[in-house]
N, C-alpha and C positions, 0 to 999 in steps of 0.2 A: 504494500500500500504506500501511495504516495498523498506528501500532504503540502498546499498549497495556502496562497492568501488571493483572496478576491475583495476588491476594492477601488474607490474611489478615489483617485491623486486628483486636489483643488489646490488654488490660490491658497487656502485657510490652512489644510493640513501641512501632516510632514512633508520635506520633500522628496524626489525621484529618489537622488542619490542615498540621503541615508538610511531609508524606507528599504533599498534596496541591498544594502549593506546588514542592516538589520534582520532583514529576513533568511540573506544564508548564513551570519554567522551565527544561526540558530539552528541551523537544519533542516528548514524549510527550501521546500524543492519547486517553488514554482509561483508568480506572481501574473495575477488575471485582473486587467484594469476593464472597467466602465467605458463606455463612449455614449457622449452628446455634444454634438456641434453648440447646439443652445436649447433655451426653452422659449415658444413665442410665450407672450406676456397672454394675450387669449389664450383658454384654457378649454379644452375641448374633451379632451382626451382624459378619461379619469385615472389616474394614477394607480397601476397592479395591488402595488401594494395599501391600497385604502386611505382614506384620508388625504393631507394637504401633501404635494411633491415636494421634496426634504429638498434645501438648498443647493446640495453638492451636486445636485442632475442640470442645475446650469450654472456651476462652478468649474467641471473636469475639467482637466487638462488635455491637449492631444493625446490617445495612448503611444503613438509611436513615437513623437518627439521622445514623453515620460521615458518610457521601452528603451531608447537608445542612449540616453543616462544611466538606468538603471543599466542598461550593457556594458558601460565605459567603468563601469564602479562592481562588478558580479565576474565571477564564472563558470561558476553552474546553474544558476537559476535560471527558469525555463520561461522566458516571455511573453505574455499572452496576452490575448484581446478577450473580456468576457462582459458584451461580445463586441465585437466593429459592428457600426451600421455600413454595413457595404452598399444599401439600397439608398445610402446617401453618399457615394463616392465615385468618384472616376475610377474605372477597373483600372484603366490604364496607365493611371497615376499609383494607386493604390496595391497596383504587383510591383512596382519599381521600390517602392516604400518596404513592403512587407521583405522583398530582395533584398533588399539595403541593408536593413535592419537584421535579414540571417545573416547573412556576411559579414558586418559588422560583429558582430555575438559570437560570431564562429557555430554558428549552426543550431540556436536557442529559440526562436520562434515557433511558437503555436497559434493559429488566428480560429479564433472564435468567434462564428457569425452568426446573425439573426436577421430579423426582416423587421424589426425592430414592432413598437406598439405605439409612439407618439403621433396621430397621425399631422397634425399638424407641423408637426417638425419635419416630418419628412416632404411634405407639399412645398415646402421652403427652398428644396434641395429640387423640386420639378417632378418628384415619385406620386405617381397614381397609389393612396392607401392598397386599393382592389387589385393590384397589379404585383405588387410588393416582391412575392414569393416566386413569381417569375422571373422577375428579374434579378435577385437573389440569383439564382440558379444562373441567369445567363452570366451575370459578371463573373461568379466563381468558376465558371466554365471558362470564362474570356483569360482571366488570370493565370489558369492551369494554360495554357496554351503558348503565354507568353512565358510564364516560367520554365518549360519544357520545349519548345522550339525555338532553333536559330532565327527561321524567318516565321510570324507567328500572324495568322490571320484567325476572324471569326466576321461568322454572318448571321445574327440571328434576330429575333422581333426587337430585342428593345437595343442590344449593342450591336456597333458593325464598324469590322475594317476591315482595311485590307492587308495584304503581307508588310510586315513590320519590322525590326531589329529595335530590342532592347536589351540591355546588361544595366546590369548584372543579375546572373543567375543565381537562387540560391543556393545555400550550401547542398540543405536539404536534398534528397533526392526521392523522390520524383520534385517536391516540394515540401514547405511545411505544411504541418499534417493540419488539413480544416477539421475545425470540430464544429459540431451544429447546434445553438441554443434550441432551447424550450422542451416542452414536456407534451404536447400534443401527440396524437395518435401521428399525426404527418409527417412529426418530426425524425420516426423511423426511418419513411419512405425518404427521407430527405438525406440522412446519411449513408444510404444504402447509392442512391441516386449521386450524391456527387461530395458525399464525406467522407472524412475519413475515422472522426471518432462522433462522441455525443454526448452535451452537456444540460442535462438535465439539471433543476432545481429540489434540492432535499423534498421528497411529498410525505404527505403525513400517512401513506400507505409503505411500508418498506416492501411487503409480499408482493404487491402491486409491480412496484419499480421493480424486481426481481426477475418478474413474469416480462415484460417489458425488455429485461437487459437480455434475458433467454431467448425470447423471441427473434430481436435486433441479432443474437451471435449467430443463431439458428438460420435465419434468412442470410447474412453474409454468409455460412460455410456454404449452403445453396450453390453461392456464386463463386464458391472460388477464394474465398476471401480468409484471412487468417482472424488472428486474433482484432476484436473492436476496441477501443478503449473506451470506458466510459468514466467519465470526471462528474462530482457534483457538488453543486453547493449547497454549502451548509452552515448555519450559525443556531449559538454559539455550540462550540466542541462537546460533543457529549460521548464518552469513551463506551456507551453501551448501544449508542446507536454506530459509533466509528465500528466496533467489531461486529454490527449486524449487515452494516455496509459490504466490509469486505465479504462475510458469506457470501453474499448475493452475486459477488462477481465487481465491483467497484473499484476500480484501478486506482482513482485518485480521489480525493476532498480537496474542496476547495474553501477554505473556512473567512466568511465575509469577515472583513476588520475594518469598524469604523473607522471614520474619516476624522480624525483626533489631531492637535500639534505633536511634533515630534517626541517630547517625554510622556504623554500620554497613549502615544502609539505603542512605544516601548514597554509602558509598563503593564498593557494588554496582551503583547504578543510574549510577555514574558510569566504571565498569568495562565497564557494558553497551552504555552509547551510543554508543559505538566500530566495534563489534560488528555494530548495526544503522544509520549512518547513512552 
């Protein structure tokens, strides 16, 4: 079992570097940031989690600039997006980044994507809400192509080019490995389709999720496929659900860490590794 931090890097909290510093020299294996470009100030969209949307959702930081600090200061920590809004990014911008940034790392990138839920935010960016999940799929398909070919084209509904040259390639090979947010039935079909792992949300079912991870490995052997990884978030640490986790087949945790200043971060994550080791 591996065990990670997922969280929000703001103006307010700690920063990139000693956040990042902090977390391997504890023994933490892997660090999952937030993304939101912004919040419009209309509110449309009811917030997941209930109630009024906490500050730090139009505070974050870029995750890859954060990511490529945290690279320059780590080296083992495993960098990740939990999730990118990719349905609010240029594919073509956004493989050249995600490249950069393995190469840069020496080969640490994880991107975790989603089709996000704000819809307002994403009409900002020119994303049809209704549309969302296709185009998901075409960018990550656009991405894979440019990171795997010399000369790289795609033609599809919502992206199109034509043959192309970009470098740098990533370390990764074939690429770094996509993993797919959310907990939906679809979100199987989605990593089967065009992931390579799956990051689900702690559910108050563990049996449930179980059936779920069985399912998802069952359909990849189908095709061919080896082992799935699947990561999940969770807060806070509870050592009787971390060892029900692993039964079930749970590669990683990812244990949310509020968005705290810097000695306050510390004395959480120094609270926590108790908890999970």
């Amino acid at each position: 079992m591996r065990y990670g931090v997922a969280t929000f890097v703001t103006d307010e909290g700690i920063a990139p570097a000693p956040l990042g510093r902090a977390l391997e020299e504890r023994g933490l294996q892997s660090l999952f940031l937030a993304e939101h470009t912004h919040i419009p100030v209309s509110r449309e969209t009811p917030y997941p989690g209930g109630g009024e949307l906490p500050r730090i959702y139009y505070r974050t930081l870029d995750p890859f600039i954060t990511l490529g600090v945290v690279a320059a200061v780590t080296e083992r920590l495993t960098l990740g997006t939990g999730i990118a809004l990719v349905i609010q990014r240029d594919p073509i911008v956004l493989a050249k980044e995600v490249a950069s940034l393995d190469l840069v790392s020496g080969g640490r990138v994880a991107l975790g994507v989603g089709a996000g839920w704000n819809r307002e935010e994403m009409r900002d960016h020119g994303t049809d809400p209704r549309t969302r999940t296709k185009l998901l799929r075409e960018r990550i398909l656009a991405m894979k192509e440019i990171w795997t070919k010399d000369e790289a084209e795609f033609h599809g509904e919502f992206v199109d080019f034509g043959p192309m040259y970009s470098w740098p390639k990533p370390v990764q090979r074939p690429h770094p490995p996509i993993l797919i947010g959310g907990a939906a039935p679809a979100a199987l079909d989605r990593v089967l389709d065009y992931g390579d792992g799956w990051m689900p949300i702690y559910p108050r079912d563990v049996q449930e999720l179980g059936a779920q991870i069985a399912e998802l490995r069952r359909r990849g052997a189908e095709q061919g496929r080896e082992h799935i990884p699947v990561l999940v978030y969770m807060a806070p640490p509870r050592p009787d659900v971390v060892a029900r986790l692993a039964e079930i087949g749970v590669d990683e945790i990812l244990f949310a860490l509020p968005t705290e200043p810097e000695p306050a971060t510390l004395k959480l994550l120094d609270e926590m590794i108790p908890l999970i080791s």
